[in-house]
PAZAPA-4460 file (N, C-alpha, C; in steps of 0.05 Angstrom, whole numbers, plus 32768, in hexadecimal, padded with zeros to 4 digits):
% residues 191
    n_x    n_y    n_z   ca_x   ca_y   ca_z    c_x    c_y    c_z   seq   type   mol
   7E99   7FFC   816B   7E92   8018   8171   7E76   801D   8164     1      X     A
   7E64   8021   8173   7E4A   8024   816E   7E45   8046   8169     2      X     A
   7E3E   8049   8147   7E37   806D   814B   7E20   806C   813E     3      X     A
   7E16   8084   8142   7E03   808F   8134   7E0C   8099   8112     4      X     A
   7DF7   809D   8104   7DF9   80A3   80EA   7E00   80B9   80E6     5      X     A
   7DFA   80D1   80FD   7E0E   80EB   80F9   7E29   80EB   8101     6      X     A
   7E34   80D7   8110   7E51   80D0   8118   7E5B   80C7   80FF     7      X     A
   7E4D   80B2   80EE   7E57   80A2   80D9   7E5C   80B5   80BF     8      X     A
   7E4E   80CA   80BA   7E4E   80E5   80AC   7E6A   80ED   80B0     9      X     A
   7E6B   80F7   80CC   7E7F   810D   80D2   7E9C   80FE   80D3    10      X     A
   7E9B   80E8   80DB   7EAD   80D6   80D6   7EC1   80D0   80BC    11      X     A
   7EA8   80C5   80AA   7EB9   80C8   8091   7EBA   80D5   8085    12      X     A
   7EB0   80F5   8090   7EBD   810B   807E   7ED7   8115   808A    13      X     A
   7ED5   810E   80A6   7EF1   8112   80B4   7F0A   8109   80A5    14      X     A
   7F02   80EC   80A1   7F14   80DA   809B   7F17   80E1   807E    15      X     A
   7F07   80EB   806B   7F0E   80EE   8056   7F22   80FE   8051    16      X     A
   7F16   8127   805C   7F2E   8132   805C   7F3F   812E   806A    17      X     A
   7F4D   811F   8081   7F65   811E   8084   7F73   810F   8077    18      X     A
   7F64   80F5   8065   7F7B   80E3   8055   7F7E   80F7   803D    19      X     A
   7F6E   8105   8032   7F79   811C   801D   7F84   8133   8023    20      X     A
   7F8D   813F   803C   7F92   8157   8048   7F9F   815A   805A    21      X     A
   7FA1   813D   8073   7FB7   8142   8089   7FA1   8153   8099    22      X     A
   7FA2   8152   80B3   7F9A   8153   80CC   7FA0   8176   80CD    23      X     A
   7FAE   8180   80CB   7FAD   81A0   80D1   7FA0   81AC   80BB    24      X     A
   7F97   819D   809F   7F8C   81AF   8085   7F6E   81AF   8087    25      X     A
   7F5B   81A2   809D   7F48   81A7   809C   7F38   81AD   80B4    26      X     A
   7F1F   81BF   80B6   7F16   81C3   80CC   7EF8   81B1   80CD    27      X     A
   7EE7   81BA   80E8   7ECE   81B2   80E9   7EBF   81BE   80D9    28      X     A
   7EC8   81D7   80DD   7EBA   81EB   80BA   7EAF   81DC   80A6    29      X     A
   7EC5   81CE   809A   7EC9   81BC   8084   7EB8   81A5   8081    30      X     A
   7EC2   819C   809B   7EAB   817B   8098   7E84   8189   80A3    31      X     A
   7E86   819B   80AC   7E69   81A7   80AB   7E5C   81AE   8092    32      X     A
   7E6D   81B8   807D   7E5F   81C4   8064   7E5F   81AE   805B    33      X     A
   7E6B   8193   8053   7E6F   8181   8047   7E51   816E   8058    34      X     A
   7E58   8166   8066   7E44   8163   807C   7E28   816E   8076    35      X     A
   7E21   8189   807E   7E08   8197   8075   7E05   8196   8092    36      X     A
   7E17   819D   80AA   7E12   81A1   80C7   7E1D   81BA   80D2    37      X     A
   7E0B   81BE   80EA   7E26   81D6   80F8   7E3E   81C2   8101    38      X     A
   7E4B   81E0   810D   7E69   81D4   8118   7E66   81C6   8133    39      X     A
   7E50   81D0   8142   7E49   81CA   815F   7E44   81B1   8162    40      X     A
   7E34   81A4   8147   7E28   8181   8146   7E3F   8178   8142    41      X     A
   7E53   8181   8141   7E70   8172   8139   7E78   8173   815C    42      X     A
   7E78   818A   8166   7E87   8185   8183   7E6E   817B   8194    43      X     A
   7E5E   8179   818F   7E4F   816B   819C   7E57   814C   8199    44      X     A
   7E5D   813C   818B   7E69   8126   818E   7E8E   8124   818B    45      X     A
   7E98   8133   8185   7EB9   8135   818A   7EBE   8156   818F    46      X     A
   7EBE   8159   81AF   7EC1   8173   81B9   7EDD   8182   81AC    47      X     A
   7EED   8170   819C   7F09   8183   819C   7F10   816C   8176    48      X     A
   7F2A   8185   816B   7F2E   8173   8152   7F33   815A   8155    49      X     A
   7F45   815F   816E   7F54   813B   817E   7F45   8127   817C    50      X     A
   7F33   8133   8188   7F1F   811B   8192   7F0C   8114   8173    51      X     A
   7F08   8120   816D   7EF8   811A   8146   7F19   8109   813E    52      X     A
   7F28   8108   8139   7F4C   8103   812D   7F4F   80E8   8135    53      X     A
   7F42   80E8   8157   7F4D   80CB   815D   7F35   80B4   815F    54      X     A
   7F17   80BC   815F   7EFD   80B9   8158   7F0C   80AB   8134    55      X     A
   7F13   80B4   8120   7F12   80AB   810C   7F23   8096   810E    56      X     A
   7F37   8096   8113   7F52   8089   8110   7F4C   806D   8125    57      X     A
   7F3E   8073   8131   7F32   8055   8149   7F1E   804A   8134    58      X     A
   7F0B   8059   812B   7EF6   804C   811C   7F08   8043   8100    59      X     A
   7F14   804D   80F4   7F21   803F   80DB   7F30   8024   80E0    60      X     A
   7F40   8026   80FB   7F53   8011   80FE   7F38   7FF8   8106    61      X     A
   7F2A   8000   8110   7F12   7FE8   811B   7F02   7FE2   80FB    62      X     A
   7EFE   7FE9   80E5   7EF7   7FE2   80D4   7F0D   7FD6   80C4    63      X     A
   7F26   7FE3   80BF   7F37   7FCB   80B5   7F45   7FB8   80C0    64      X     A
   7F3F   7FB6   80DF   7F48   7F9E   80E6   7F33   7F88   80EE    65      X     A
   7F17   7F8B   80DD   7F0A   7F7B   80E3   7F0C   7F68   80C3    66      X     A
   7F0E   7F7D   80B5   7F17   7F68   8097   7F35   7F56   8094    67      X     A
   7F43   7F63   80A6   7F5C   7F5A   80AD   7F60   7F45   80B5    68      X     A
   7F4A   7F3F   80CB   7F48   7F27   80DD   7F3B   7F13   80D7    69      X     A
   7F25   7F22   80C6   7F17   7F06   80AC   7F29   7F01   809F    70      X     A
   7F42   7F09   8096   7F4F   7F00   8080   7F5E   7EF5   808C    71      X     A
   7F70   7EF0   80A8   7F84   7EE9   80AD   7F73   7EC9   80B5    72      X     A
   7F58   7EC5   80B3   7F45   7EAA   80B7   7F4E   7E9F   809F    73      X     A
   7F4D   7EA9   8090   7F45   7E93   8072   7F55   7E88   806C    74      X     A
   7F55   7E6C   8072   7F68   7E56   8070   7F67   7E50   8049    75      X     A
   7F5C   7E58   8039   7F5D   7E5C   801B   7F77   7E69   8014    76      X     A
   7F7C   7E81   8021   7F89   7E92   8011   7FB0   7E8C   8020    77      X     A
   7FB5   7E90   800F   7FDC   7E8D   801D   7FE2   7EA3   8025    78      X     A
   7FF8   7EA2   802F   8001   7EBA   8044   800C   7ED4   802F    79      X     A
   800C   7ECF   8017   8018   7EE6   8003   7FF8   7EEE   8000    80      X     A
   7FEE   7EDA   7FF5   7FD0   7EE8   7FEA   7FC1   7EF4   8004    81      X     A
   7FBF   7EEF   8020   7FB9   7F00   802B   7FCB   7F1B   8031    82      X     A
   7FE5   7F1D   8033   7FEC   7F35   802D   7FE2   7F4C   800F    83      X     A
   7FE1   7F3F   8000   7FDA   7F4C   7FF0   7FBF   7F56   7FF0    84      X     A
   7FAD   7F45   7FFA   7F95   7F4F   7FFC   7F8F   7F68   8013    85      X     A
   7FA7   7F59   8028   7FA4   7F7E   8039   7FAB   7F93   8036    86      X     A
   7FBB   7F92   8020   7FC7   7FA7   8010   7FB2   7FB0   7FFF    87      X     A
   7FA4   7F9A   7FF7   7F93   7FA8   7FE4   7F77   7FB6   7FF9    88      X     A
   7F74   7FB1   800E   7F5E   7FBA   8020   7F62   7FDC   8026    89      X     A
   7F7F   7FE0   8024   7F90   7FF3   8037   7F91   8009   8017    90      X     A
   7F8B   7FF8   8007   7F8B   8006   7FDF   7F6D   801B   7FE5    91      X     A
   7F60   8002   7FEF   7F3E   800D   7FEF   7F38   801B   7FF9    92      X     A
   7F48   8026   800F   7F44   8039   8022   7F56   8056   801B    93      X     A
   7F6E   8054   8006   7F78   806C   7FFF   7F79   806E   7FE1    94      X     A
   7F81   8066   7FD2   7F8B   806B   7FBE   7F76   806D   7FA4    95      X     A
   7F67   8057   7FA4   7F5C   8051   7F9B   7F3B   8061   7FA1    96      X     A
   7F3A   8070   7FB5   7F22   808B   7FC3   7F2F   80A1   7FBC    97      X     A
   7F33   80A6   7FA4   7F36   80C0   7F9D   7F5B   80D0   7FAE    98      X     A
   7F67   80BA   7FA0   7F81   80BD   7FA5   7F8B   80C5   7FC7    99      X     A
   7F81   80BE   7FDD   7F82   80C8   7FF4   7F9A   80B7   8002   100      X     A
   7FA2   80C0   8021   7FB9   80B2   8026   7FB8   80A2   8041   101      X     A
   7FBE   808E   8041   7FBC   807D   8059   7FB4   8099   806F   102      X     A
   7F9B   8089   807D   7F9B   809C   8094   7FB0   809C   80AB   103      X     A
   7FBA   808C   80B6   7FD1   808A   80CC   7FEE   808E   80BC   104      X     A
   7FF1   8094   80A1   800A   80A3   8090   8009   80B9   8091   105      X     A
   7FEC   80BD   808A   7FEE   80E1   8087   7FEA   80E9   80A1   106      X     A
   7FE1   80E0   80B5   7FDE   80E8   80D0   800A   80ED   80DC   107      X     A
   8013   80D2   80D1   802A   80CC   80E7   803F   80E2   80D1   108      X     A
   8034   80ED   80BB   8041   8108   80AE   803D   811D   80C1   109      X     A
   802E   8123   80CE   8027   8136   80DF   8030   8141   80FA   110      X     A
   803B   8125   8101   803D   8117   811F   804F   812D   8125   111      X     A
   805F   8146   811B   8069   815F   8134   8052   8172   8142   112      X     A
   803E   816D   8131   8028   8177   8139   800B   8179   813B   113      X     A
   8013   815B   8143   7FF9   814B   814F   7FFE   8157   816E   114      X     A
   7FE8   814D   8170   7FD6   814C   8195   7FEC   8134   81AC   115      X     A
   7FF2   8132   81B6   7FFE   8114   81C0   7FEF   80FF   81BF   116      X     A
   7FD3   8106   81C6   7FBB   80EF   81C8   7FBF   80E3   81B1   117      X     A
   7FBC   80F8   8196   7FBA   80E6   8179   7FD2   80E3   8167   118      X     A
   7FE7   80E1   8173   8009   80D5   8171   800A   80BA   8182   119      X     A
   7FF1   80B8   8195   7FF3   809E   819F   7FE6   808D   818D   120      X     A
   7FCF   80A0   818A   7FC0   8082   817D   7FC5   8081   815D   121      X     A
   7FD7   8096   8154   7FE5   808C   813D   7FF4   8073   8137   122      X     A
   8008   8075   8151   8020   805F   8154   800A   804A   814E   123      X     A
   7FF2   804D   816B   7FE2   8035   8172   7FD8   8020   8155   124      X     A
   7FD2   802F   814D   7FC7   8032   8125   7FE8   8022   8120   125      X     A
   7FF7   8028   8115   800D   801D   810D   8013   8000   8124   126      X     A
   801C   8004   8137   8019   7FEB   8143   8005   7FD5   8141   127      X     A
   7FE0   7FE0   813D   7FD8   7FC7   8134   7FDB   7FBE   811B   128      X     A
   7FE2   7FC2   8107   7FEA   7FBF   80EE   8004   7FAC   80F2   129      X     A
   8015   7FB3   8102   802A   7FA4   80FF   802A   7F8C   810A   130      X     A
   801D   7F8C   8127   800C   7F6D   8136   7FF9   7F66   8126   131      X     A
   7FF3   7F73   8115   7FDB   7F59   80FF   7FED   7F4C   80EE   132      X     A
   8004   7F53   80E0   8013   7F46   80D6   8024   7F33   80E4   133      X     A
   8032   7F40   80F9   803D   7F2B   8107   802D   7F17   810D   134      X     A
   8018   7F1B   8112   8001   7EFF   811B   8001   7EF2   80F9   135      X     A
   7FFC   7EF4   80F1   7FF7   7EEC   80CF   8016   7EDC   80CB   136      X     A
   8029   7EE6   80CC   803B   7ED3   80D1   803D   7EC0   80DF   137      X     A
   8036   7EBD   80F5   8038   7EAC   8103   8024   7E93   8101   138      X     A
   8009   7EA2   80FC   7FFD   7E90   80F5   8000   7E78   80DD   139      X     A
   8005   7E8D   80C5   8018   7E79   80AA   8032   7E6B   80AD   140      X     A
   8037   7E6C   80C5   8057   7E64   80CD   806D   7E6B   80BC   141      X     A
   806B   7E83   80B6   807A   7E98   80A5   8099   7E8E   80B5   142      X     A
   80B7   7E7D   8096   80CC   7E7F   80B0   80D4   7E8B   808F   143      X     A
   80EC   7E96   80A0   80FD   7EA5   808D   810B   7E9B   807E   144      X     A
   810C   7E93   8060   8123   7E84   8056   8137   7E88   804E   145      X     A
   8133   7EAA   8058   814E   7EB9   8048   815C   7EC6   8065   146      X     A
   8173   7EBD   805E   818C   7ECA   8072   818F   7EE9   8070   147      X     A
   8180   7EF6   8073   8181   7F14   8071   8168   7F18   8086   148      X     A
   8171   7F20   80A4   8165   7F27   80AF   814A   7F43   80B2   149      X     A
   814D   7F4C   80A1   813D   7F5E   8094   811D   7F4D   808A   150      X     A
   8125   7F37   8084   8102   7F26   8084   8104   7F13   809E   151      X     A
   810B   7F1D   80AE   8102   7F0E   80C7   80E9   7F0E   80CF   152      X     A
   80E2   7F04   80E1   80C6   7F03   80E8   80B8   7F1A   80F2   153      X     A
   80D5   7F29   810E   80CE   7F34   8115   80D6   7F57   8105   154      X     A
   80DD   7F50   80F9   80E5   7F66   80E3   80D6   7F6E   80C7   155      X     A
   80CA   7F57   80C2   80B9   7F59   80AB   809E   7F64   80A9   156      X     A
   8091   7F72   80BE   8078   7F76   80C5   807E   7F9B   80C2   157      X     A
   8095   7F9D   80CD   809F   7FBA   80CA   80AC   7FC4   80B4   158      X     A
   80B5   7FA8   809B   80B4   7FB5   8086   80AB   7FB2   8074   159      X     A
   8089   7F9E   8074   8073   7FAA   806C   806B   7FC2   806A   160      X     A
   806B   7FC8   807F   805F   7FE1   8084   8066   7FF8   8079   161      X     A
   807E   7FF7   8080   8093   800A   806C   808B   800D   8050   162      X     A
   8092   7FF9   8041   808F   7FEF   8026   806B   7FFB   801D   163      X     A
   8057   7FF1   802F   8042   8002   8025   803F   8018   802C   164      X     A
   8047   8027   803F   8042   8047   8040   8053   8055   8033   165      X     A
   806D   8048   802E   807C   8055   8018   806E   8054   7FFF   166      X     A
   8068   803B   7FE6   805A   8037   7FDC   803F   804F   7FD9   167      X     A
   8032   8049   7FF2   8019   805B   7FE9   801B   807B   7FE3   168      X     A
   803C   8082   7FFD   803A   809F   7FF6   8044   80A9   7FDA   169      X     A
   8057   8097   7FCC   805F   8096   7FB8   8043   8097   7F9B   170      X     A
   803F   8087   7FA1   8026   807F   7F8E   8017   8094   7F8D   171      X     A
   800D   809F   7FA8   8007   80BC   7FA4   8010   80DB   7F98   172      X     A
   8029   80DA   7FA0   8032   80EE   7F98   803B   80E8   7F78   173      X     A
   8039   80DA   7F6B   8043   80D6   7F58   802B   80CD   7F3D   174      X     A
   8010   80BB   7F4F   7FF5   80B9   7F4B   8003   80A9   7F30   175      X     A
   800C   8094   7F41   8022   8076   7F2E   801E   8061   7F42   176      X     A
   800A   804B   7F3D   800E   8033   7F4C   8027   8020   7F4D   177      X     A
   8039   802A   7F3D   8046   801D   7F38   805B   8013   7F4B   178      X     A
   805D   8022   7F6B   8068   8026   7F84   8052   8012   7F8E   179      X     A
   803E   8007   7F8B   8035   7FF4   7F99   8035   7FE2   7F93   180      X     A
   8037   7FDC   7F73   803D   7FC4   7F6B   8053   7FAE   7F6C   181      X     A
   806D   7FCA   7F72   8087   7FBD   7F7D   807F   7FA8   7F98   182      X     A
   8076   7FBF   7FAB   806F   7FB2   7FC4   8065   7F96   7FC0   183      X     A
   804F   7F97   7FB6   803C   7F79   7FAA   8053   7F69   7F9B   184      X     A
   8063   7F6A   7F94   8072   7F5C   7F86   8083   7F50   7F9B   185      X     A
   8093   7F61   7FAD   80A2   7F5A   7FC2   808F   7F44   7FCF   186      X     A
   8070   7F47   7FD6   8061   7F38   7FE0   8067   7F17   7FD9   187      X     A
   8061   7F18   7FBC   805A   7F04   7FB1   8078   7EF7   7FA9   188      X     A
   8091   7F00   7FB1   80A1   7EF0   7FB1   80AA   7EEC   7FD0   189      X     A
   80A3   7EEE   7FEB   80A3   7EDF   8000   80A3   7EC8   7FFE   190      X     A
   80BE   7EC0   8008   80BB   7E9E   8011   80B7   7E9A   8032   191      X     A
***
């Protein structure tokens, strides 16, 4: 996604307040004063909140699935240590920025009153997350050695997922890593 430097502005101020604020707590108001723009230079490139909401949430998922995809390359690292490191990517992006919350968490908190467009591309957001894992298994030839279908293959990508958005919201609300470290722990004992 090719933008300009005033897209890249408005962008991650977008993205900022909604991982600290949720999608209905902030306006264009907001990212203008912060910004130093009118509101109009904002609808001039996303005519509606929607379209600024799902503008972020496409551009975020395209930046962490490009570190994603370098990492699922590196034949160095094992299949725990790359989980953990995307956990720690997914750290960089919330917790660790001034305590903020997964953007597609705090968005899919919202989801009675989201737009439909940006309940799609929420899921969409969650689904690639879960096919990067699934691919990441497959690639490590991840087999299950435990008779508890709950780490299945095709099961285990969805409770990743779980495990870190629970984790992060926890961690947040509590402003205690200590909900992610479980997670990381669960990581690092995968067989």
């Amino acid at each position: 996604m090719k933008l300009t430097m005033m897209q890249e502005k408005i962008l991650n101020t977008a993205e900022s307040l909604i991982q600290k604020m949720g999608y209905n707590a902030f306006s264009y108001k907001d990212i203008a004063l912060i910004v130093g723009i009118k509101t109009s230079s904002i609808h001039y490139y996303y005519p509606t909140k929607e379209d600024l909401a799902v503008a972020v949430i496409d551009w975020q998922l395209e930046r962490v699935l490009i570190v994603l995809n370098e990492l699922k390359l590196n034949s160095a690292l094992s299949l725990q240590e790359k989980l953990l490191y995307a956990v720690d990517v997914i750290l960089s992006l919330t917790l660790r920025d001034e305590m903020k919350m997964c953007l597609g968490g705090i968005l899919a908190s919202d989801v009675l009153s989201l737009p439909e467009k940006l309940k799609n591309r929420v899921r969409h957001f969650f689904n690639a997350l879960e096919q990067w894992i699934k691919e990441l298994l497959d690639a490590e030839n991840y087999k299950n050695n435990s008779f508890d279908s709950l780490y299945s293959k095709d099961n285990l990508p969805k409770y990743l997922l779980i495990q870190i958005e629970g984790g992060l919201l926890m961690s947040r609300l509590y402003h205690d890593f200590t909900y992610i470290e479980i997670v990381k722990q669960f990581i690092k004992k995968m067989d």
